[in-house]
N, C-alpha and C positions, 0 to 999 in steps of 0.2 A: 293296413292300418290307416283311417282316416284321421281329417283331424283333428276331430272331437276327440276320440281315444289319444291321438297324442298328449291333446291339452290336457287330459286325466293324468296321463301320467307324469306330467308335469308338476300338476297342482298335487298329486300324491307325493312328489319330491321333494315341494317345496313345504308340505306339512311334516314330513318327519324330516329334521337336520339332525346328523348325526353330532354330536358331542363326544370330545375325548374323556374318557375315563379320567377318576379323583389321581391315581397312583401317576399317570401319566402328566397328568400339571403341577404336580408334586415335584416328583424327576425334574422338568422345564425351571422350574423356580430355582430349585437346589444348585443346579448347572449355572442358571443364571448372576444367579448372589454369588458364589465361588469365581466368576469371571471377574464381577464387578469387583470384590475383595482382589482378586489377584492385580489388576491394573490399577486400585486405585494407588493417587499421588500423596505424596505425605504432607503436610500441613506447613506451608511457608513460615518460618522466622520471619519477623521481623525486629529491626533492631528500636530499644527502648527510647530514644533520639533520634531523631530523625537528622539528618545534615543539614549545618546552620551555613555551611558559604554561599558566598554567589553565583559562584559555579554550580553548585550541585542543585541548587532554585533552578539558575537558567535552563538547565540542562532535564530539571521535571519538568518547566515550564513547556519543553520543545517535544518532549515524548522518550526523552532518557538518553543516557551518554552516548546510546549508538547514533543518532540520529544527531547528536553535538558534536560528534566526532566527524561524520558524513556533512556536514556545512561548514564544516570546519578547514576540511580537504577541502571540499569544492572552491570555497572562500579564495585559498591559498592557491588555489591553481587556475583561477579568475585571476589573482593580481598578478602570478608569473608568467600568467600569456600575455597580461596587458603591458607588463613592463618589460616583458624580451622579447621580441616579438621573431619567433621562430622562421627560419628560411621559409619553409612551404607555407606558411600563411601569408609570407609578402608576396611569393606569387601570386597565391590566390588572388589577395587584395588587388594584386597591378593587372589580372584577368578579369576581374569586375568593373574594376575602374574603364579596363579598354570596351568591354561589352558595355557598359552605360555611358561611354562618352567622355567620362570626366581626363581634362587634361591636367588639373593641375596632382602635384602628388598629395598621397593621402596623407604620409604624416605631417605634412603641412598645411593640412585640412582642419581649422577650427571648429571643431564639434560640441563646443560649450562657449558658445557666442556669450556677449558681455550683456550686460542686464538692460545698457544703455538707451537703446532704441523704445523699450518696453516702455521704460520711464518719462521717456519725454511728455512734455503737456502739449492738451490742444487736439 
């Protein structure tokens, strides 16, 4: 077989495509809607009011209580590390300090210097 005659039979291939029978995409549809009816979700309530606090605002505003709740924690657990400040994080702190040099101690490190310098004229 050269391949003239192949190409023949090529282009005779590509002239007749087969199609499935009526009765068979019938069947596919029937199966298909029967899936879609078996998983679909039922129709969300909503309530007639909507919540007038300020909480339940802020808390749309942020993307929902999960997410008010999740900064909320985080929030609280920012300020119990900044105000207890846990054994292992004072070493850490006094291992950074020894690796950058600094001799004086950190919590007697002013890190919100006063506005004074800023202001001066001149």
């Amino acid at each position: 077989m050269d391949e003239a005659e192949l190409e023949g039979l090529f282009a005779e291939a590509r002239a007749t495509t087969p199609l499935p029978s009526g009765s068979l995409i019938q069947r596919i549809e029937a199966v298909g809607l029967a899936e879609q009816a078996a998983h679909a979700e039922p129709a969300v309530r909503r309530s007639a009011t909507p919540p007038r606090g300020a909480l339940s605002r802020l808390s749309g505003w942020l993307g929902g209580l999960g997410v008010t709740a999740g900064l909320a924690t985080a929030t609280l657990a920012g300020v119990w590390l900044g105000a207890v400040q846990p054994a292992g994080l004072s070493s850490v702190t006094d291992s950074v300090s020894r690796a950058l040099g600094v001799t004086a101690n950190l919590d007697r490190v002013d890190l919100i210097p006063s506005f004074d310098p800023f202001a001066s004229e001149g």
